[in-house]
Each structure stands twice: as C-alpha cells, then as structure tokens.
C-alpha positions as CSV (number, residue, x, y, z in Angstrom):
1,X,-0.7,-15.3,4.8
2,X,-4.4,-15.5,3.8
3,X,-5.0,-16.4,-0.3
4,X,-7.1,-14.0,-0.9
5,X,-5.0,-11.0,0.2
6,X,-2.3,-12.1,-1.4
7,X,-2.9,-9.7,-5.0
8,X,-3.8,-6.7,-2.7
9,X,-0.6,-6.9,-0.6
10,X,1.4,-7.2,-3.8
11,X,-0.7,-4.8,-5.3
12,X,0.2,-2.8,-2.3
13,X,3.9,-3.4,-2.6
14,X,3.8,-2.2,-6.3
15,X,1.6,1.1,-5.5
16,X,4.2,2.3,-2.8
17,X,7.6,1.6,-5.1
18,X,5.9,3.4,-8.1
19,X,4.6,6.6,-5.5
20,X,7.9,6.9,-4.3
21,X,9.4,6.4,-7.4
22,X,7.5,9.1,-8.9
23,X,8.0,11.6,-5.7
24,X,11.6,11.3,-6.1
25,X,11.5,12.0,-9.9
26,X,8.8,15.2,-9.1
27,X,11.0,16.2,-6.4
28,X,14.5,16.5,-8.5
29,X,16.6,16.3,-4.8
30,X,18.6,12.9,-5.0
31,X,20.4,14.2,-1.1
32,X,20.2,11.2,0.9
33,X,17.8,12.6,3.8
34,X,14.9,13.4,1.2
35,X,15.1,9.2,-0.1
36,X,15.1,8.4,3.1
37,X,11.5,10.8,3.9
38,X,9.8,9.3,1.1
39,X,10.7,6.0,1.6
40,X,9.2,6.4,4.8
41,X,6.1,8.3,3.5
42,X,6.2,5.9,0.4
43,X,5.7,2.9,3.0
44,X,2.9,5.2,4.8
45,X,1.0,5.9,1.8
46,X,1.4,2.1,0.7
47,X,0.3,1.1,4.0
48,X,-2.8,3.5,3.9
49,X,-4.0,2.4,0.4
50,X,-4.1,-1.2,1.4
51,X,-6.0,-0.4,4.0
52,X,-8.5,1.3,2.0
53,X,-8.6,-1.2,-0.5
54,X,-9.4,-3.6,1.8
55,X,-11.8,-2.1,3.2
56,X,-13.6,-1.0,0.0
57,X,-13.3,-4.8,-1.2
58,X,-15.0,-6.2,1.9
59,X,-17.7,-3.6,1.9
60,X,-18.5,-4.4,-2.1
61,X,-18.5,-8.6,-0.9
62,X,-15.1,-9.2,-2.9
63,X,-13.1,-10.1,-0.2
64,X,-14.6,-12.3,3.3
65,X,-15.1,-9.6,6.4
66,X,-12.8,-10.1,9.5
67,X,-15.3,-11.4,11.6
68,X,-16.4,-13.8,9.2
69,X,-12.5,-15.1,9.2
70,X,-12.6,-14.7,13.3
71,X,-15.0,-18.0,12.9
C-alpha cells in the first residue's frame, strides 16, 4: 500500500460507514434486505468518493500522478 494514500483510503473507509450509517437512520427500515442495499451502495458511494478525491488531490499537486509512480 503506497504512504501517501494511506489517510485517503482511511478517510475513505470513514466516509462510507458514516453515509451508510446516516442512510439507515434517514431511512427508519432496520428489515434485513434494506442493510444489506446500503451497505452495498455505502461501499459504492465510498468507493466513488475516493476516487474523486484522488483525483482532485493529484490535479491540485498534493498527491504524485500515476504515471509519475509508473516510473
């Protein structure tokens, strides 16, 4: 696991157990097929911020581009 990514994949990790944390509380429905949807869309929507995040951070120079770690 690269050093630097480390903070935005726990950063990551944190994001998708508080969204699906919070969907579950908005949602009310504690049936075991909705915890099961929004787990999977928790870990979608996780997944999705950290790859704009990462993308955002290389762009602005925070983070080395892929190519530049290709090398």
């Amino acid at each position: 696991m690269s050093r630097p990514l480390l903070p935005l994949r726990a950063g990551a990790i944190v994001f998708t157990l508080l969204w699906t944390a919070w969907m579950m509380w908005w949602g009310g429905s504690f049936s075991s097929a909705n915890i099961v949807i929004l787990a999977l869309c928790g870990a979608a929507v996780g997944y999705l911020w950290y790859r704009a995040m990462r993308w955002q951070f290389e762009r602005m120079g925070m983070l080395p581009r892929r190519e530049d770690q290709a090398k």
